[in-house]
MIRO-466376 format. One record per residue (C-alpha): residue in one letter; x, y, z. Coordinates in Angstrom, 3 decimals, padded with zeros to 6 digits, m for minus. Layout:
BEGIN
REC, A, X, Y, Z .
...
end
This chain:
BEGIN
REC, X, 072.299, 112.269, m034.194 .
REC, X, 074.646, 109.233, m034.841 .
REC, X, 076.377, 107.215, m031.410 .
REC, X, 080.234, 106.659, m032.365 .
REC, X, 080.401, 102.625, m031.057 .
REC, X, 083.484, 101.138, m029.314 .
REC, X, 085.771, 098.460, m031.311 .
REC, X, 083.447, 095.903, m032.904 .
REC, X, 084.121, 092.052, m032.485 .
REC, X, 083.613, 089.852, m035.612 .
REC, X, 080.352, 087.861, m036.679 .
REC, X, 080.677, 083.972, m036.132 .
REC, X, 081.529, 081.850, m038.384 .
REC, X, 079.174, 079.936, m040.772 .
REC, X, 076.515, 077.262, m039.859 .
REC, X, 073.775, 079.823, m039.743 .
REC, X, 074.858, 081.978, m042.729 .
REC, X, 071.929, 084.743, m042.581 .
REC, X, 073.931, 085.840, m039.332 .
REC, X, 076.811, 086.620, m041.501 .
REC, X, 075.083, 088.319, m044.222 .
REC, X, 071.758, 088.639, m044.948 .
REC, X, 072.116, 088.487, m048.830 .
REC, X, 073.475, 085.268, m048.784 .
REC, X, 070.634, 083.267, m050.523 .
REC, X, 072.179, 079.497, m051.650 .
REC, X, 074.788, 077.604, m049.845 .
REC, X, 075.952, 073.983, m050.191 .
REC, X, 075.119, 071.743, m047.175 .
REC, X, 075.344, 068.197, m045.887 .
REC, X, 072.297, 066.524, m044.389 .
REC, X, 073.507, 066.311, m040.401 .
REC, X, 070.329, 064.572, m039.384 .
REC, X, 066.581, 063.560, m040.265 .
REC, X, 063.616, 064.717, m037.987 .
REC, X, 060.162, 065.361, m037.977 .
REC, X, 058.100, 068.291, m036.273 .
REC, X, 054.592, 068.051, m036.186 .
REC, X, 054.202, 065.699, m038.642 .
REC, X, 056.109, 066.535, m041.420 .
REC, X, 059.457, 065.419, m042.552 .
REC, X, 062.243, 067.732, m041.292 .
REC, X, 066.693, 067.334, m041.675 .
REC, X, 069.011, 069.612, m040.477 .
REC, X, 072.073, 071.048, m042.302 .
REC, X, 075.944, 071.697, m041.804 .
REC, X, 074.897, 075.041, m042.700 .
REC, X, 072.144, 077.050, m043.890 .
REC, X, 071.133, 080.174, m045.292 .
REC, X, 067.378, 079.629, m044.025 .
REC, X, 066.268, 081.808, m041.365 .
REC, X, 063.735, 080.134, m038.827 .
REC, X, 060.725, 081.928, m037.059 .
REC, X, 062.703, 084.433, m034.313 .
REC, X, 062.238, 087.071, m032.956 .
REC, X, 058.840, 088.487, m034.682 .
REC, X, 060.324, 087.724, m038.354 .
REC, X, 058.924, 084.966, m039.802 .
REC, X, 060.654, 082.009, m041.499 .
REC, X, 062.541, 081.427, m044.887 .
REC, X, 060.795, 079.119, m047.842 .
REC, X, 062.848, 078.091, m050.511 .
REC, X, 063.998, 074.392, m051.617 .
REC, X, 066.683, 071.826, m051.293 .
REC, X, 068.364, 070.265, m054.285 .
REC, X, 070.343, 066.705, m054.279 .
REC, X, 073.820, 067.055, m055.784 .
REC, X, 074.016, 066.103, m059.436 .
REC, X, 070.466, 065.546, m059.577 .
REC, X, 067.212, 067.622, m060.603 .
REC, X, 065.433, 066.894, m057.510 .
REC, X, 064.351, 069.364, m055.025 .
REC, X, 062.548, 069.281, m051.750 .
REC, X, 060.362, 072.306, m051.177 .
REC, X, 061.468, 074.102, m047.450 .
REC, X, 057.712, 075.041, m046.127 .
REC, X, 058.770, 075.980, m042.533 .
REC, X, 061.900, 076.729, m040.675 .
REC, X, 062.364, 076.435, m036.520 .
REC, X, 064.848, 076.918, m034.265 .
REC, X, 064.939, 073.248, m031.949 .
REC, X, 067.320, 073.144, m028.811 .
REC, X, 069.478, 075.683, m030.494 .
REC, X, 069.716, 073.398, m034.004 .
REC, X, 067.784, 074.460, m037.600 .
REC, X, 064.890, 072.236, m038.275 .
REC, X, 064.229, 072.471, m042.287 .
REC, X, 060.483, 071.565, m042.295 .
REC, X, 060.146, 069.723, m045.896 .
REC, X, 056.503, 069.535, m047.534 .
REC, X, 057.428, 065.677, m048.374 .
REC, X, 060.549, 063.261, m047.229 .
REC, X, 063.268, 061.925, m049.941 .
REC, X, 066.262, 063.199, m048.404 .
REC, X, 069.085, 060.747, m046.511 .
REC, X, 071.314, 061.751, m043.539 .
REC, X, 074.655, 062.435, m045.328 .
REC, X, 073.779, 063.288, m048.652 .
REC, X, 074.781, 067.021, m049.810 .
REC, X, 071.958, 069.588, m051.126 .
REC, X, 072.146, 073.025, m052.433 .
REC, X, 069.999, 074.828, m050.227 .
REC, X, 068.355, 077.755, m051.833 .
REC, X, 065.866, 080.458, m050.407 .
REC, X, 062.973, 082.428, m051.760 .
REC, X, 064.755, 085.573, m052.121 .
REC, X, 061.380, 087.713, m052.403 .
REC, X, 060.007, 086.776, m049.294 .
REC, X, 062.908, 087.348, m047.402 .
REC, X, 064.026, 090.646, m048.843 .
REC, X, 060.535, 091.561, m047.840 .
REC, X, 061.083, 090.391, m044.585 .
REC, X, 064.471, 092.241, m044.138 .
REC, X, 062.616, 095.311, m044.941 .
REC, X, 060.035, 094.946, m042.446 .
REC, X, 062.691, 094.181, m039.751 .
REC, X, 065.164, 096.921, m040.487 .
REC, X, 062.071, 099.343, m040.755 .
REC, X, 061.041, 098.431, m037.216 .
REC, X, 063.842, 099.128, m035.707 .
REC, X, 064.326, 102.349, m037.210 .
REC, X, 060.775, 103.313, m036.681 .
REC, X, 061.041, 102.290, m033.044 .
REC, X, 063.831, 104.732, m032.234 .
REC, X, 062.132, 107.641, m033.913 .
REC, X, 059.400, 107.199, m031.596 .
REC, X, 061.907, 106.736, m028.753 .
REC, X, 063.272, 110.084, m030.139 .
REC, X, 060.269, 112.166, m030.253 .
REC, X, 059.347, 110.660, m026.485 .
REC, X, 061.557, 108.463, m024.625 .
REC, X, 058.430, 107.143, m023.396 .
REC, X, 057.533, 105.769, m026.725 .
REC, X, 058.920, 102.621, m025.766 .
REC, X, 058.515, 099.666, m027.957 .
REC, X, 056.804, 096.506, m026.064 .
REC, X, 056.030, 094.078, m028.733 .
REC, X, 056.526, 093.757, m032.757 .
REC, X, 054.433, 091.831, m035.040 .
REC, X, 056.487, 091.181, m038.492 .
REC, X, 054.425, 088.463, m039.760 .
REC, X, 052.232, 089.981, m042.766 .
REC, X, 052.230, 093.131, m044.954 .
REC, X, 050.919, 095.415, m042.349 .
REC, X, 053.007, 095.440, m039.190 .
REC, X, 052.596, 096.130, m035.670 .
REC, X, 054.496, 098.085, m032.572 .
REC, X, 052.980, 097.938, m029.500 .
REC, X, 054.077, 101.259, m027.684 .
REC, X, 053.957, 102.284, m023.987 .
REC, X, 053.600, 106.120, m023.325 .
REC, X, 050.282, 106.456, m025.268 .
REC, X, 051.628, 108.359, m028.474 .
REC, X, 049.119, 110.189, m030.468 .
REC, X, 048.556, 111.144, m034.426 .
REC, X, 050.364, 114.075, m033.870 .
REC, X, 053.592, 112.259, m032.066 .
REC, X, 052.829, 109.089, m035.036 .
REC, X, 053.401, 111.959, m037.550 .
REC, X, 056.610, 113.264, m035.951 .
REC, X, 057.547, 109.841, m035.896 .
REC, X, 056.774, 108.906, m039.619 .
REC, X, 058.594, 112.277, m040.840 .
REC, X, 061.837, 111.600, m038.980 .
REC, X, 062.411, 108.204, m039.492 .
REC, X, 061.933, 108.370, m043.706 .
REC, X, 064.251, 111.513, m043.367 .
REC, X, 066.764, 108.907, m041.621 .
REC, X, 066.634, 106.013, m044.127 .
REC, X, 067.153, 108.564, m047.025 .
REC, X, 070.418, 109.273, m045.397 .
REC, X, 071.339, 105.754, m046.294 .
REC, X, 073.100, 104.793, m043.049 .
REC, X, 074.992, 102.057, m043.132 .
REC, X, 073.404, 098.481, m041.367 .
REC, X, 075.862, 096.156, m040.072 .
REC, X, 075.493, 093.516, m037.104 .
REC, X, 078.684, 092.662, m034.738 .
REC, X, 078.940, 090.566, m031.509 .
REC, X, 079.565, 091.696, m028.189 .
REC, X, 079.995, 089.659, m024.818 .
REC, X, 077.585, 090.181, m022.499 .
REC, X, 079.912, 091.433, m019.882 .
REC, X, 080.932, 094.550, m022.417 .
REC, X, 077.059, 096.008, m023.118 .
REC, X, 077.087, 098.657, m020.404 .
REC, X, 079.637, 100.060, m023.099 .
REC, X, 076.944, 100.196, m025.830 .
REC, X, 073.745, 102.618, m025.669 .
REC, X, 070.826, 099.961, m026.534 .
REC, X, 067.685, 100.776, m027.375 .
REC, X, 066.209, 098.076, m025.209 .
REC, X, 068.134, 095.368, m023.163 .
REC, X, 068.790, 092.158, m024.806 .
REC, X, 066.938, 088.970, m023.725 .
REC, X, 069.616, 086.613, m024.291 .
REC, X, 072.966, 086.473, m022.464 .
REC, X, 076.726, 084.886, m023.029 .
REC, X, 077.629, 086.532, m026.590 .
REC, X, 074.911, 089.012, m027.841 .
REC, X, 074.428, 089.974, m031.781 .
REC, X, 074.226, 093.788, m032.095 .
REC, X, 072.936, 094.937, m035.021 .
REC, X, 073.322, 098.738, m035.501 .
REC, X, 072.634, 101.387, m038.340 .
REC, X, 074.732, 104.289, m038.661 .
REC, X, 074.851, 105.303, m034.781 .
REC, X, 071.559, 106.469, m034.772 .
REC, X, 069.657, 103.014, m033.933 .
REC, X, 071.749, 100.077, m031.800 .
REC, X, 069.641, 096.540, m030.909 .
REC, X, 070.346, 093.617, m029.655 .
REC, X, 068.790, 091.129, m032.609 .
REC, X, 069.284, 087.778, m034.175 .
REC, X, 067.141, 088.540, m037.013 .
REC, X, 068.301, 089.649, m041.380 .
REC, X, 068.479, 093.177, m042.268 .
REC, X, 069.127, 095.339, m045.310 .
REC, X, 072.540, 096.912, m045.934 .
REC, X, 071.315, 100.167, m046.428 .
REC, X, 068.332, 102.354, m044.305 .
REC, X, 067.727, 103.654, m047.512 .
REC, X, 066.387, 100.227, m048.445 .
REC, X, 063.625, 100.153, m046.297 .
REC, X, 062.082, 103.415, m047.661 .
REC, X, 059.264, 104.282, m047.726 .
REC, X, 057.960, 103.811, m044.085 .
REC, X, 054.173, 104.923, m044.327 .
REC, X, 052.170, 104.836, m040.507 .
REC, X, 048.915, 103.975, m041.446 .
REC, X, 046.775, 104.123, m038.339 .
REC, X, 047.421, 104.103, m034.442 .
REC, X, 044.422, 101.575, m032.172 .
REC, X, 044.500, 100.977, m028.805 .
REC, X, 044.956, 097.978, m026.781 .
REC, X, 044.959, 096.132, m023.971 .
REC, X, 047.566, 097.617, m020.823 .
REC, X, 047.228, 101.198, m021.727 .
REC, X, 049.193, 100.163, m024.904 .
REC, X, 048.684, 101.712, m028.392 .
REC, X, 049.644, 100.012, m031.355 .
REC, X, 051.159, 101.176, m034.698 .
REC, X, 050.183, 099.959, m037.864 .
REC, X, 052.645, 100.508, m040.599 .
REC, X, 053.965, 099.475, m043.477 .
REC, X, 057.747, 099.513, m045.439 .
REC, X, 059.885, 099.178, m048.468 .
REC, X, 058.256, 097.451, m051.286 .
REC, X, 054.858, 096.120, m049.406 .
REC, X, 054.646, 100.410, m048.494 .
REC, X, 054.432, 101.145, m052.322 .
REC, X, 051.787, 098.076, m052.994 .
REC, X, 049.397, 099.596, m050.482 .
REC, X, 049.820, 103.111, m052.344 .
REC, X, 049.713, 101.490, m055.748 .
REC, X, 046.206, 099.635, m054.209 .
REC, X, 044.587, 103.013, m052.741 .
REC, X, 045.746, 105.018, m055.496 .
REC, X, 044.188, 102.850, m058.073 .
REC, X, 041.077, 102.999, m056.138 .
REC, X, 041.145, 106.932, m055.261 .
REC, X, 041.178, 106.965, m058.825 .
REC, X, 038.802, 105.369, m059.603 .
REC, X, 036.364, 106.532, m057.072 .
REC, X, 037.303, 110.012, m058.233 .
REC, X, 036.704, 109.288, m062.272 .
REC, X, 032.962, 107.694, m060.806 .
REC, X, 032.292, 110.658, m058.979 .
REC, X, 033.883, 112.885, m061.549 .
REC, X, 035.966, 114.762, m059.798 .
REC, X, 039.397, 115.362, m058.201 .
REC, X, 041.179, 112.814, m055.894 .
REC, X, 041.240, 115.431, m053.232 .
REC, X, 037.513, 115.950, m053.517 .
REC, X, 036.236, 112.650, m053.080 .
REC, X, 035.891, 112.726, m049.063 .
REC, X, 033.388, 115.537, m049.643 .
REC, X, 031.419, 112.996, m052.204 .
REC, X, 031.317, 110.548, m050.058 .
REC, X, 030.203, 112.420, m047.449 .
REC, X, 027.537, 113.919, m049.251 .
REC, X, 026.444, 110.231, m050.532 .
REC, X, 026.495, 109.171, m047.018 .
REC, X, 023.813, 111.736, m045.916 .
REC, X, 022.094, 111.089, m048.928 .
REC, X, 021.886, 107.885, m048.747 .
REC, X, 020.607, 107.940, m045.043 .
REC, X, 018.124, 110.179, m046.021 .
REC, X, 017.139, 107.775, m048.635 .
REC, X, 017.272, 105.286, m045.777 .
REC, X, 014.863, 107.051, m043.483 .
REC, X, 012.555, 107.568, m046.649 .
REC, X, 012.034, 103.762, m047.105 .
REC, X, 012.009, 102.831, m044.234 .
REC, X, 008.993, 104.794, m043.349 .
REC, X, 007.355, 104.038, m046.315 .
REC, X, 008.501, 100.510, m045.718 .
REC, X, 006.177, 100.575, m042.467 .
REC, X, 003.572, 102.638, m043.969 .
REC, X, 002.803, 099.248, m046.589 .
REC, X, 003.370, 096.923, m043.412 .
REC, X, 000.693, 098.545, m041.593 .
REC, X, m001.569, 098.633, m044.814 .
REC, X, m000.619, 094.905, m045.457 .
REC, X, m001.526, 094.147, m041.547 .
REC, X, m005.100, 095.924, m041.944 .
REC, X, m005.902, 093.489, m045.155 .
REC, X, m004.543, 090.137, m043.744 .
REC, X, m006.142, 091.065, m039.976 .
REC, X, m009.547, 091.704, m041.213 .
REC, X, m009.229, 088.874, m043.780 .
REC, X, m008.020, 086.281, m040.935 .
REC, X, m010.117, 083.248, m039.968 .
REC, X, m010.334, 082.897, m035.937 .
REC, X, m008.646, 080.341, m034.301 .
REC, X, m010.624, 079.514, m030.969 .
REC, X, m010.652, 082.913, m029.897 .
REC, X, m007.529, 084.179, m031.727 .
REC, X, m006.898, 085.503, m035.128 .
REC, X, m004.910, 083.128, m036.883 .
REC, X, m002.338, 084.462, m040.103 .
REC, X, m000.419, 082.805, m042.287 .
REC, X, 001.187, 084.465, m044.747 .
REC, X, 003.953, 084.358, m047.012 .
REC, X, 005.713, 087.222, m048.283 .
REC, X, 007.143, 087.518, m051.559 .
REC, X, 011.065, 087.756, m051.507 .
REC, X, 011.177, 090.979, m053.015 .
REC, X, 008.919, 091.819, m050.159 .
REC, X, 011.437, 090.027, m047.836 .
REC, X, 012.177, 093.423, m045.746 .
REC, X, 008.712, 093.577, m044.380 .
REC, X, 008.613, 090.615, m042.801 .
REC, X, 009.418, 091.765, m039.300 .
REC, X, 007.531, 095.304, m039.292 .
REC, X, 004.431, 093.420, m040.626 .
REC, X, 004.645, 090.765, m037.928 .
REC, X, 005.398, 093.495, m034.999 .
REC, X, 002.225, 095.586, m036.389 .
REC, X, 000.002, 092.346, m036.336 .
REC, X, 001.423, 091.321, m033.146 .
REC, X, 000.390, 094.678, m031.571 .
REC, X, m003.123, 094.099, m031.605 .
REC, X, m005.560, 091.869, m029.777 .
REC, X, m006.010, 087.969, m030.004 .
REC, X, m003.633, 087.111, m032.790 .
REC, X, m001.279, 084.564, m033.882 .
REC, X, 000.897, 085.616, m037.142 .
REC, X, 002.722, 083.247, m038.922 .
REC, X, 004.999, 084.688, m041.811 .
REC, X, 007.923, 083.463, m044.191 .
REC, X, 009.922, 084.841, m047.100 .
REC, X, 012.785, 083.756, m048.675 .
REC, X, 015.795, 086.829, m047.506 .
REC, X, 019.591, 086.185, m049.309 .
REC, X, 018.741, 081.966, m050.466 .
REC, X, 017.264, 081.224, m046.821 .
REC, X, 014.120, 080.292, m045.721 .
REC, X, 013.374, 082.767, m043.421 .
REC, X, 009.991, 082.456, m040.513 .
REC, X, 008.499, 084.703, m037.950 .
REC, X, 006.034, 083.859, m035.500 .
REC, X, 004.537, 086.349, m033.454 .
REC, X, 001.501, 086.725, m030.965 .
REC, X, m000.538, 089.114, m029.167 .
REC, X, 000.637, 089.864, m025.271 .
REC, X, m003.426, 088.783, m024.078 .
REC, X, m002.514, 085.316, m025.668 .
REC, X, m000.362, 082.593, m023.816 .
REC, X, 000.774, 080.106, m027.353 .
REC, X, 004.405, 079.586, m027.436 .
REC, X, 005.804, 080.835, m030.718 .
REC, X, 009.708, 079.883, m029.803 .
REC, X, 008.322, 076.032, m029.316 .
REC, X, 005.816, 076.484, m032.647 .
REC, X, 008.932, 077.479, m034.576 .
REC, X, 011.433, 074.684, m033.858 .
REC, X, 008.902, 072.338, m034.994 .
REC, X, 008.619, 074.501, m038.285 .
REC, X, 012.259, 074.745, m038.579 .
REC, X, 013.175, 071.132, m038.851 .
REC, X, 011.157, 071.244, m042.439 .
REC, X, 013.628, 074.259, m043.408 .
REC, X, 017.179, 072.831, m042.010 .
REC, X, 017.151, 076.022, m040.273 .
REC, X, 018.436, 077.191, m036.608 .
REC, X, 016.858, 079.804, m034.357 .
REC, X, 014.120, 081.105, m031.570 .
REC, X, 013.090, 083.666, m029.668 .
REC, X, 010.400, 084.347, m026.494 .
REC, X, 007.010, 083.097, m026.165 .
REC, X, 005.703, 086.018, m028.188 .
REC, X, 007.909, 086.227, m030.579 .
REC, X, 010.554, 084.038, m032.453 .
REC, X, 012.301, 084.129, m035.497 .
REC, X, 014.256, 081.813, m037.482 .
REC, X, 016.485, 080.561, m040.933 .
REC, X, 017.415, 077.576, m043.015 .
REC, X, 018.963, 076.504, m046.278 .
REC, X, 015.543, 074.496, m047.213 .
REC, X, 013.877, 077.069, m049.048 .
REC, X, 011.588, 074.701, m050.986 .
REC, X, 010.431, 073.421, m047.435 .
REC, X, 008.963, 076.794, m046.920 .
REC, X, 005.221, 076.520, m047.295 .
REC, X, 005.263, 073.034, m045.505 .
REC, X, 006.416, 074.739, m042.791 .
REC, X, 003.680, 076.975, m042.409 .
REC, X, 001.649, 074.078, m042.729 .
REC, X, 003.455, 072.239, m040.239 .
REC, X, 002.985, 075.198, m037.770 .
REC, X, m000.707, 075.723, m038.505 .
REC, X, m001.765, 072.127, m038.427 .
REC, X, 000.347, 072.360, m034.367 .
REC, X, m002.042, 075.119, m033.625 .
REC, X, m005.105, 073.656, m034.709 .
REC, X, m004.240, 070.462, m033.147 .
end
């Protein structure tokens, strides 16, 4: 359902061009003044077609050309300063007075366009399925972008959304933005109240969706299409926000996942549809398969701890081991050193090398009182490493692997001391 709107004032005038009309992409200006903002060269312009950060859109890039010359100034960030344009410039060269052809990276903003205009036509159609559904914060600022909705909609309401507002852009209502003093928008049905005031930019599409906005939009809802809703997570103040993505960054994410539900599917040989079940399956197998080596895992630990316990010289009334594993044996190191650590009177001290780090556990019985976590930072200056642990048992890493064995040594040679 489309909102006939009363007579429509006209647009300002030029310097901000994008206000105008979005597909405005070069313009000839006159350098107005030099400036800086946060460290970087910055002018400003008689007019411009770059749009600065507002309003969750992000900012144009583009360039700025001298007159007559082959020399251009790259635009790396755009801001809005006390109500003026600040072209941030990635180096200076430009004079106050001289006259540029400013020119914008037309990609990135048509992008941008479609993420706006999709917003605000997905926001309505989840005002329209709820008017609860109210919108309480956009993010525009990468690929995948954000509403933050009050009213708690779930998947079901998300799909109702989705389906109505693609069945709106394909109608290919018509986008167009008009100005309206403040003192006249009780005569307007706005989606949410503006937070400026004096004269407010309305930008509205076909009837069916009316904002207040400063921001660039497509001509056409059709342009925006498709609007995919990719997953719904809940946040802080009882809020739940929408993930979603539009237009031409829509169809990369479905060119992405297709070529890898392909693929996954040709691996697995079988159909697209089928893979879930596949992985499934692989998931339980592979759990299963888990489970298996794991207790086998422990079974060899246990083994191992028998040979190295009854093979371990005593240490003033303790069992003293020192061992180190192999790093293909890397995974053992902790069950080994919990099943040594279980018994009576010893002191187990083990290291491996797990992923390019030098990797140490020392462990002791409960009927001994040795510190392990103060025996290990000793050890661990040898290794570079970081770490600790309780009296009983400590654990610990570094990028030294070749300092490994002194380590050990360093350890031992504490104990006997």
């Amino acid at each position: 359902m489309t909102t006939p709107l009363p007579e429509q004032a006209p647009l300002p005038l030029p310097p901000n061009l994008y206000q105008v009309d979005s597909y405005v992409r070069t313009c000839w200006a006159t350098v107005t003044n030099l400036s800086e903002y946060k460290s970087k060269p910055a002018v400003m312009l008689s007019q411009t077609v770059f749009y600065p950060t507002s309003g969750g859109q992000l900012y144009d890039t583009g360039s700025l050309t001298l007159e007559n010359t082959d020399t251009s100034v790259e635009v790396v960030d755009v801001v809005k300063q006390n109500g003026d344009v600040l072209h941030v410039l990635a180096e200076a060269g430009l004079s106050q007075g001289q006259r540029v052809h400013a020119s914008i990276n037309w990609a990135r903003r048509y992008r941008h366009m479609q993420r706006h205009s999709g917003q605000h036509l997905l926001s309505q159609a989840f005002i329209r399925v709820n008017p609860a559904f109210a919108t309480q914060s956009v993010s525009l600022t990468s690929p995948i972008c954000t509403l933050d909705l009050a009213g708690e909609p779930d998947e079901a309401s998300a799909q109702q959304a989705e389906k109505l507002v693609n069945q709106i852009a394909r109608s290919g209502l018509p986008v167009n933005a008009f100005n309206v003093p403040e003192e006249r928008l009780g005569e307007y049905r706005l989606r949410r109240p503006p937070k400026v005031t004096g004269i407010i930019r309305l930008v509205n599409m076909g009837g069916w969706e009316l904002s207040a906005c400063g921001g660039t939009h497509v001509k056409s809802t059709a342009e925006v299409l498709p609007v995919k809703i990719l997953r719904l997570e809940r946040v802080k103040s009882g809020l739940i926000r929408v993930h979603f993505v539009v237009g031409e960054e829509a169809l990369d994410d479905y060119s992405l996942k297709h070529i890898v539900a392909n693929g996954l599917a040709l691996d697995f040989s079988s159909q697209v549809e089928d893979v879930p079940a596949r992985v499934s399956s692989l998931q339980v197998s592979l759990t299963d398969t888990k489970r298996q080596m794991n207790a086998q895992g422990q079974r060899y630990a246990d083994l191992l701890a028998e040979r190295l316990y009854h093979t371990a010289k005593t240490l003033a009334a303790a069992k003293l081991i020192v061992h180190q594993l192999e790093a293909d044996d890397s995974g053992l190191i902790r069950p080994l050193a919990s099943a040594l650590a279980a018994k009576d009177d010893v002191i187990v001290l083990l290291a491996t090398v797990n992923n390019d780090k030098a990797q140490l556990i020392f462990a002791r019985s409960q009927n001994l009182e040795h510190d392990m976590n103060t025996l290990l930072k000793e050890s661990l200056d040898v290794v570079d490493g970081r770490g600790g642990g309780k009296p009983d048992f400590a654990q610990g890493a570094g990028s030294k692997v070749a300092g490994l064995s002194e380590a050990l040594d360093v350890a031992r040679a504490s104990l006997i001391s």
